[in-house]
C-alpha positions in Angstrom: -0.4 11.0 18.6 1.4 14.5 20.2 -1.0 17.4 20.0 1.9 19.9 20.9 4.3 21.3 18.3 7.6 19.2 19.0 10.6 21.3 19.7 12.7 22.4 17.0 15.9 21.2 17.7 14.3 17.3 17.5 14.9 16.9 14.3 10.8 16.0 13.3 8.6 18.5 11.3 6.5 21.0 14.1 2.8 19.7 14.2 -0.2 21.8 14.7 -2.1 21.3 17.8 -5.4 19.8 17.3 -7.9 22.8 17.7 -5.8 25.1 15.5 -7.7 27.4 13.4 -6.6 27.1 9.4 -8.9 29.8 7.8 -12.5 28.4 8.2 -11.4 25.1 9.2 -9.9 23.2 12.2 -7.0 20.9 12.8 -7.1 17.5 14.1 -5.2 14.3 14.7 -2.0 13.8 11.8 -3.3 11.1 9.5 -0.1 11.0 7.4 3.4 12.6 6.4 5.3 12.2 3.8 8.7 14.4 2.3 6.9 17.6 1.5 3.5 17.6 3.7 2.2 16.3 6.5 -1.8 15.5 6.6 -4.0 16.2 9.3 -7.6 15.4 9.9 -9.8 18.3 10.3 -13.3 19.7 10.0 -15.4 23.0 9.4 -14.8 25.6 12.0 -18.2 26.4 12.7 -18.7 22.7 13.6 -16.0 22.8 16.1 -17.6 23.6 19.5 -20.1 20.9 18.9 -17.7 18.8 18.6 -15.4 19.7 21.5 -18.5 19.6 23.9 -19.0 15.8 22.3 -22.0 16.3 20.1 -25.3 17.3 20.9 -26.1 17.1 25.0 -28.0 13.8 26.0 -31.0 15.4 27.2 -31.8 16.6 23.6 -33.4 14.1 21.7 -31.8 14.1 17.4 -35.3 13.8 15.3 -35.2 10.5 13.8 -35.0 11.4 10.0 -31.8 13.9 11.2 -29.0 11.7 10.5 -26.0 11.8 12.6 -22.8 13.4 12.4 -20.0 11.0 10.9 -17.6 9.9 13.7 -14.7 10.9 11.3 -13.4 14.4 10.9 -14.7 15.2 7.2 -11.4 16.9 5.4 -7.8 15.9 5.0 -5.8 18.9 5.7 -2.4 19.1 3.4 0.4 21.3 5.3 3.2 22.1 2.9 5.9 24.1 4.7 8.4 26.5 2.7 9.5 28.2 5.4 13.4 27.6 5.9 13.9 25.8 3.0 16.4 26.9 0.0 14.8 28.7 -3.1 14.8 25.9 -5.5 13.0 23.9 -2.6 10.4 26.0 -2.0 9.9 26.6 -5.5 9.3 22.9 -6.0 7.5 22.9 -3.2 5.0 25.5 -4.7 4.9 24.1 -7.9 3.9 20.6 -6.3 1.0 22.1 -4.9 0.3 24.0 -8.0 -0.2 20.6 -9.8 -2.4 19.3 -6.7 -4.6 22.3 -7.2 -5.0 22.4 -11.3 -5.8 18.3 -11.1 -8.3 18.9 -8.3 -9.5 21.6 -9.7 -9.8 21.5 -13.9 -9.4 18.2 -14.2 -12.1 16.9 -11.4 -13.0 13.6 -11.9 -15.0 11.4 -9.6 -11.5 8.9 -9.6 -9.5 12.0 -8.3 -9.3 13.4 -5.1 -11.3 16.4 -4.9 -10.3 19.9 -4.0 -12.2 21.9 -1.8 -10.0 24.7 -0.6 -6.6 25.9 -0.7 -4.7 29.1 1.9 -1.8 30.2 2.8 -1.4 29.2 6.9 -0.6 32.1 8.9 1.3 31.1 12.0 3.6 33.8 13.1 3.9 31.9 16.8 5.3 29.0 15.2 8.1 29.9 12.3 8.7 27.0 10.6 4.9 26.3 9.3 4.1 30.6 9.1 3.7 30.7 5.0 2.7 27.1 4.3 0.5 26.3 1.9 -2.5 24.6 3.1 -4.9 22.3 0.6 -8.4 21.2 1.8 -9.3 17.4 0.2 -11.8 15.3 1.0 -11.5 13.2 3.5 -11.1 9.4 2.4 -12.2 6.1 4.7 -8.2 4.5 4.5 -5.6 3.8 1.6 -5.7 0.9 -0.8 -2.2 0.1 1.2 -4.3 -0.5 4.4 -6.9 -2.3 2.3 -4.6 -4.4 1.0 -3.7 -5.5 4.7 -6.8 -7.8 4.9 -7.3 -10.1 1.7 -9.6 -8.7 -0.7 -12.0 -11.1 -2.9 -11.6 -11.4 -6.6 -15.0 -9.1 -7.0 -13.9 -6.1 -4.9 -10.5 -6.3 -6.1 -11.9 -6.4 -10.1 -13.7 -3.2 -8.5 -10.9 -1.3 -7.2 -8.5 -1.8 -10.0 -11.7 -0.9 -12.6 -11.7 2.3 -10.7 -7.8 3.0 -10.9 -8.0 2.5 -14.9 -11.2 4.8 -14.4 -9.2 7.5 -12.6 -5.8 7.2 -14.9 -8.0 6.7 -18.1 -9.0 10.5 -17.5 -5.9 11.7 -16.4 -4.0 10.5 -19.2 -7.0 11.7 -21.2 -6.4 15.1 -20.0 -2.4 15.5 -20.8 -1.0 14.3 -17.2 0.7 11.7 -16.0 0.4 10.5 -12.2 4.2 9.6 -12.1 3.7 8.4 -8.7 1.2 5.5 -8.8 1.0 3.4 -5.7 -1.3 2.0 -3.0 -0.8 4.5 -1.1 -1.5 7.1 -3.1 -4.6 5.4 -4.2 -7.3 6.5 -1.5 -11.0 4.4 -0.6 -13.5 6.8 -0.1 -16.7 7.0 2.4 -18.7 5.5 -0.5 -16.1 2.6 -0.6 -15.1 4.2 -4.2 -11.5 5.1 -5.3 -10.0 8.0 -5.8 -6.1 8.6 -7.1 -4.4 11.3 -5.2 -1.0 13.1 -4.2 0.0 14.6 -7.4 2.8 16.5 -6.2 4.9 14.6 -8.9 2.6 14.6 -11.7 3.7 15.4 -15.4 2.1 17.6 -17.7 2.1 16.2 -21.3 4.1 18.1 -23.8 3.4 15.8 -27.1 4.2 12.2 -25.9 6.0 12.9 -23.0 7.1 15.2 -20.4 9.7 15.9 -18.3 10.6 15.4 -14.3 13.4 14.9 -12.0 14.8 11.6 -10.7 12.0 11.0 -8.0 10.0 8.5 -7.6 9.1 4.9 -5.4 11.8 2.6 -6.4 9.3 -0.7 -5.9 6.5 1.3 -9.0 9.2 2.6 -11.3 9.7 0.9 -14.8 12.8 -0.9 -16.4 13.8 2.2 -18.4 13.5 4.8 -15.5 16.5 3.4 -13.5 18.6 3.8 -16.8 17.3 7.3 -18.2 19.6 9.8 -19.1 19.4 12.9 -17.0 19.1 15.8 -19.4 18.6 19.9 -18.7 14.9 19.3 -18.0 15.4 16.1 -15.9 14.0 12.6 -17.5 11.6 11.7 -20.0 8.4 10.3 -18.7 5.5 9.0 -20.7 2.1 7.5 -19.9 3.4 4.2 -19.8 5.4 4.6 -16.6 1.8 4.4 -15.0 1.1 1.6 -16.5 3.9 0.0 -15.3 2.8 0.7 -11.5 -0.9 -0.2 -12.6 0.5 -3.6 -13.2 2.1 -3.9 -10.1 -0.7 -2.9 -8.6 -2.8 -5.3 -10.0 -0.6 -7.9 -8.8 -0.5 -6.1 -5.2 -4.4 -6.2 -4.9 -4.9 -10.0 -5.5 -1.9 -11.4 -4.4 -2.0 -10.5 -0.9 0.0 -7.0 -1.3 2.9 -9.3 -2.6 5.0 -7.4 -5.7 5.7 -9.5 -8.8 9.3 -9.0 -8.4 11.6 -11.0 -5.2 13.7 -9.4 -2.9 13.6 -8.1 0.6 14.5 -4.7 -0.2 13.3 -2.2 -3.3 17.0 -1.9 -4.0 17.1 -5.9 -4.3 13.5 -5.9 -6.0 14.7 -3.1 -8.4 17.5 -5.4 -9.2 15.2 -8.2 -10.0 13.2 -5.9 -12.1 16.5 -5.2 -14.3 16.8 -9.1 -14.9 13.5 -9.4 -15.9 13.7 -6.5 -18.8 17.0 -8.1 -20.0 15.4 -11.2 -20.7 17.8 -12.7 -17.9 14.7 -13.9 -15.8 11.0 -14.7 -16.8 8.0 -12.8 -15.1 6.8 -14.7 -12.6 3.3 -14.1 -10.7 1.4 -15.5 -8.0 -0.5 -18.2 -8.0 -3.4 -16.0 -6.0 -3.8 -14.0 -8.9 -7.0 -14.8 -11.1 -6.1 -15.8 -15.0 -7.7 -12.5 -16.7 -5.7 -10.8 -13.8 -2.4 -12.5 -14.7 -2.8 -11.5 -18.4 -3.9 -8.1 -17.9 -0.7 -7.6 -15.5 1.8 -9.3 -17.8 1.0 -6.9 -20.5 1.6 -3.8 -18.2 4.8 -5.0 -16.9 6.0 -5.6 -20.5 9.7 -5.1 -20.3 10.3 -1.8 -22.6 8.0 1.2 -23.0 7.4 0.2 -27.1 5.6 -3.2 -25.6 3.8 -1.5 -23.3 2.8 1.7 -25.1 0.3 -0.4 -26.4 -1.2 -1.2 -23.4 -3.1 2.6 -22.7 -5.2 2.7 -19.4 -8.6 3.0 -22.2 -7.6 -0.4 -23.5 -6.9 -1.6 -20.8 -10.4 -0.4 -19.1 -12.2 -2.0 -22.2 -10.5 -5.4 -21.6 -12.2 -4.8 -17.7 -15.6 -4.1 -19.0 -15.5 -6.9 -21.5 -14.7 -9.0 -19.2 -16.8 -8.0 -16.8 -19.9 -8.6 -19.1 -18.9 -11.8 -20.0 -18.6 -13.0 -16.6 -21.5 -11.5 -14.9 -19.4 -9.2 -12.5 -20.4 -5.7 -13.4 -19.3 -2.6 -10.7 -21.4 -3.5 -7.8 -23.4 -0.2 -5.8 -21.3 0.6 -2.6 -24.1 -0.3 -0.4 -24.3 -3.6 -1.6 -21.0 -3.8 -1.3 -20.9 -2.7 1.9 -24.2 -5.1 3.0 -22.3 -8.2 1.4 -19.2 -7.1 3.1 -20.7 -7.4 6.6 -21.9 -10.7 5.9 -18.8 -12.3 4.7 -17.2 -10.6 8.1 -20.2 -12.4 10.1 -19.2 -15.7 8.4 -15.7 -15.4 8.8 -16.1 -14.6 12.3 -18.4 -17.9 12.7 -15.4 -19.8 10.8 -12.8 -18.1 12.9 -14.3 -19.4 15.9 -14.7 -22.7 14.7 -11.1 -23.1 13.6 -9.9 -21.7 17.2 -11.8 -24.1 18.9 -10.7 -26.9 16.3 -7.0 -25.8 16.9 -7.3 -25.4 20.8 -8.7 -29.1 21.1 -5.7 -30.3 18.5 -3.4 -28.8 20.8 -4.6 -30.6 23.6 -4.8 -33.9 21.9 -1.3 -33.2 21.3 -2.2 -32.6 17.2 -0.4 -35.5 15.1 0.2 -38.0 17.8 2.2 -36.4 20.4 3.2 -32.7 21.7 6.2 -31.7 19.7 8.9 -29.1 21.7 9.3 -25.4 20.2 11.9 -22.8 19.9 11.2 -19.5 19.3 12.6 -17.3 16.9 12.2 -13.8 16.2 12.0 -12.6 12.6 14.2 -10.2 10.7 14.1 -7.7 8.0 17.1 -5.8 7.1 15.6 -3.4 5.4 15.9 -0.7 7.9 12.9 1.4 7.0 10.5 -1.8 7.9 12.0 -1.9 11.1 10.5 0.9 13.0 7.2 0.7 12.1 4.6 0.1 14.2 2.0 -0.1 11.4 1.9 -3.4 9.4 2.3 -2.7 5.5 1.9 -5.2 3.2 5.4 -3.5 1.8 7.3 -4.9 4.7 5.8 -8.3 5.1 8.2 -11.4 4.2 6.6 -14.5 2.7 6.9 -18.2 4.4 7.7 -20.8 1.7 5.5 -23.9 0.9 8.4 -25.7 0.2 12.3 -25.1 1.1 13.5 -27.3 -1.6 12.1 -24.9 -4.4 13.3 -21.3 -5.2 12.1 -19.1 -3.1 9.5 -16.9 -5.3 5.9 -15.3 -4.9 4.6 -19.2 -6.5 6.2 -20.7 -3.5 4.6 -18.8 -0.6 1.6 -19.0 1.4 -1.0 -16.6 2.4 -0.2 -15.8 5.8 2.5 -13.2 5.8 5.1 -12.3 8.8 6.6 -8.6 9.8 10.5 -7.8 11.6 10.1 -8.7 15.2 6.7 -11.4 14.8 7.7 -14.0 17.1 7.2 -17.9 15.5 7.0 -20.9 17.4 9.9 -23.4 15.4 9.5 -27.1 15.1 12.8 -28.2 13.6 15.2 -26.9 11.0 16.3 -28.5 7.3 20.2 -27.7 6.7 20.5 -28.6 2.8 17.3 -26.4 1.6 17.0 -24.0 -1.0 20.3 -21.9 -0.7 19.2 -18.4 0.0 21.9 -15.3 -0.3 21.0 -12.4 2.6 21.9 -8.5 1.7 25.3 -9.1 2.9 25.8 -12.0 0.5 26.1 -14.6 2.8 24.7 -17.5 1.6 22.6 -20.7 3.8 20.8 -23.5 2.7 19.1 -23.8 6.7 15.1 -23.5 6.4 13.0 -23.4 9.7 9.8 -25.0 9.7 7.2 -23.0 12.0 3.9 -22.8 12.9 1.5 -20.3 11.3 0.9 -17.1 13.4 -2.1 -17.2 11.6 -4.6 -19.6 9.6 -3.0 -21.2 7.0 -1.3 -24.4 6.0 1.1 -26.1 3.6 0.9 -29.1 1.4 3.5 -30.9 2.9 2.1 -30.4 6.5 -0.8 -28.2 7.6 -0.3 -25.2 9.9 3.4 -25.1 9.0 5.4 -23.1 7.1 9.5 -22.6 6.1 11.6 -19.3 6.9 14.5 -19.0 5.3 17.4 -18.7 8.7 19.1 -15.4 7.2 15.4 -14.1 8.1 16.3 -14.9 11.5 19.0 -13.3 13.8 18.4 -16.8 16.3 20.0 -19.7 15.8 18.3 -22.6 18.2 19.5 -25.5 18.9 16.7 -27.9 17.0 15.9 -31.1 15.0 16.4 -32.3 12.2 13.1 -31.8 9.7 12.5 -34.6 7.5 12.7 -33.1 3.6 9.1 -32.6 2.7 7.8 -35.0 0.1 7.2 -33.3 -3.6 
């Protein structure tokens, strides 16, 4: 990560250089950018000469009930720039963070971000961040995004969405609307707790709805928001827009980070979403998802607001505590949380070993009888924002099919998920599979069966999977597959 302003004619936003002094606190590392801010670690300035001279010396023994400093910085700095930008921007910008401080402020809650401090940043050596307004949160452990990059058990995950209805049950409660609900602005805090945040977008109430302008994430917005008409106030948003993206989310958390809705793009999965509210398609949801968690989904992502308004984050929290006493699984405390957590990671590890041993002597043994010849093919995605990331998300992952001869949907996918430019090891290739149409509209029917980057395994044949070839830029010369038996 650069610790130098970058120069101004590179087309980036200016950093701050770790060190820099933002009233009485003091900039670290970026954690996070988005169109209006970027976030940067930080902690109290009167802290920050212990920490640049690492801590206390070695000599000095800590007493033992004195307990240590957290690794992490503690606070999440928000930089909002307005310098250089047109009036009506840096209006919006100021009224953004005018929202962000009235939620963290009057309508604390301990589901919402908190507040601690907001200032103005004066910078007069560096122009385009002198004026910016500066908010002080509290600094979370990761993003339910990055959560959702490791598979989360049906316990933690009825946590995490409890404390999302939690956190939008009181926002609601107290006239707002989040209006951009997603994982990641849904935060995990120190205490393994959630808290919503970013409410730059957030609507105030006026009656049973309010008003914004087109904005928004494409893959969290609901049927009637891509068909709204744009009057002198913008669109009309009402609660139920959030509980939309609840349901999505909900689907997100136990399938695996995988959305409800098929395509490789949010234009394409937006597309699917407008099938589905014209009764052209049926809802379909992954098999990963627990029953209650099916149901409770369905009825957010009811097609039209008047089906879903129904469907308020209270009720919806009701049906989580009902259910929650009827099946024994009450909020758990974060520390035994966090205790139980270590333990599954201690068995997992003791598994993972096991099965890298087991797969190392199948390898040699030459697995089902013989050693099979490999290609290997590189794997595509032409959505162009999920090719330059070096980060992982769940967003930009593309599913391998359990079977090439049924339609390609979130049922027919297994657990292990691949990213643009994962290399796979390719067995053979089946030309008359499911016919698959790429964002160009060219059509194949040609499936490749692989081997699993990762544990995981198929019906038809274990440790494989099927890639769709317009996933693919390579085309190897390969095999036949026989047609997996259904």
């Amino acid at each position: 990560m650069r610790r130098e302003p970058v120069p101004a004619d590179s087309g980036e936003p200016e950093l701050l250089p770790a060190g820099h002094r933002i009233g009485s606190w003091t900039v670290g590392e970026p954690i996070g950018a988005g169109g209006w801010a970027t976030v940067y670690a930080g902690w109290p300035a009167d802290r920050t000469g212990e920490r640049l001279a690492g801590g206390l010396p070695e000599d000095v023994d800590r007493p033992e009930d004195e307990p240590e400093e957290p690794d992490e910085p503690e606070v999440a700095l928000k930089v909002m720039p307005t310098a250089g930008l047109a009036p009506r921007q840096a209006r919006q910008v100021a009224e953004a963070a005018r929202r962000e401080l009235e939620l963290g402020r009057e309508a604390g809650h301990p589901r919402l971000v908190r507040l601690l401090d907001s200032l103005v940043l004066s910078a007069p050596d560096r122009p385009s961040l002198d004026g910016a307004i500066v908010l002080v949160m509290e600094r979370a452990r990761c993003t339910l995004r990055e959560l959702l990059a490791s598979s989360v058990t049906e316990a933690e995950g009825a946590r995490l969405v409890t404390g999302i209805c939690e956190g939008l049950d009181h926002l609601h409660h107290s006239g707002w609307i989040h209006a951009d609900l997603k994982p990641e602005n849904i935060l995990i805090g120190r205490d393994g707790e959630v808290r919503l945040a970013d409410f730059g977008f957030a609507i105030e109430l006026t009656g049973t709805h309010g008003w914004t302008a087109p904005m928004g994430t494409l893959d969290y917005l609901p049927p009637e928001r891509w068909r709204e008409p744009l009057a002198e106030r913008g669109i009309q948003m009402r609660p139920s827009a959030d509980i939309w993206a609840l349901g999505i989310i909900i689907h997100e958390v136990f399938a695996h980070g995988a959305s409800p809705f098929p395509g490789a793009t949010p234009t394409a999965r937006g597309a699917a979403v407008q099938e589905y509210a014209e009764g052209r398609a049926v809802l379909r949801t992954d098999g990963a998802v627990p029953e209650f968690w099916r149901v409770l989904a369905a009825d957010c992502l009811a097609p039209t607001h008047a089906a879903r308004a129904p469907h308020t984050a209270e009720s919806l929290l009701e049906r989580i505590r009902a259910h929650a006493a009827e099946s024994g699984t009450g909020r758990s405390h974060p520390r035994r949380s966090r205790i139980r957590r270590r333990l599954r990671w201690a068995a997992l590890l003791i598994v993972a070993g096991c099965t890298a041993a087991g797969a190392a002597l199948w390898a040699h043994a030459g697995g089902d009888g013989g050693e099979r010849e490999t290609a290997r093919i590189r794997v595509f995605n032409a959505e162009r924002g999920c090719q330059d990331r070096a980060d992982r998300e769940a967003q930009c992952s593309l599913g391998l099919a359990i079977d090439p001869l049924r339609p390609y949907t979130a049922g027919n996918v297994v657990a292990t998920r691949v990213w643009h430019g994962d290399v796979l090891d390719v067995e053979c290739q089946l030309p008359q599979g499911q016919p698959i149409i790429d964002e160009e509209d060219l059509r194949s029917t040609v499936w490749f069966r692989v081997r699993l980057p990762r544990d995981g395994a198929t019906p038809s044949r274990p440790g494989t999977a099927w890639l769709p070839a317009v996933r693919t830029k390579d085309r190897p010369t390969l095999p036949h597959c026989a047609a997996p038996t259904r």
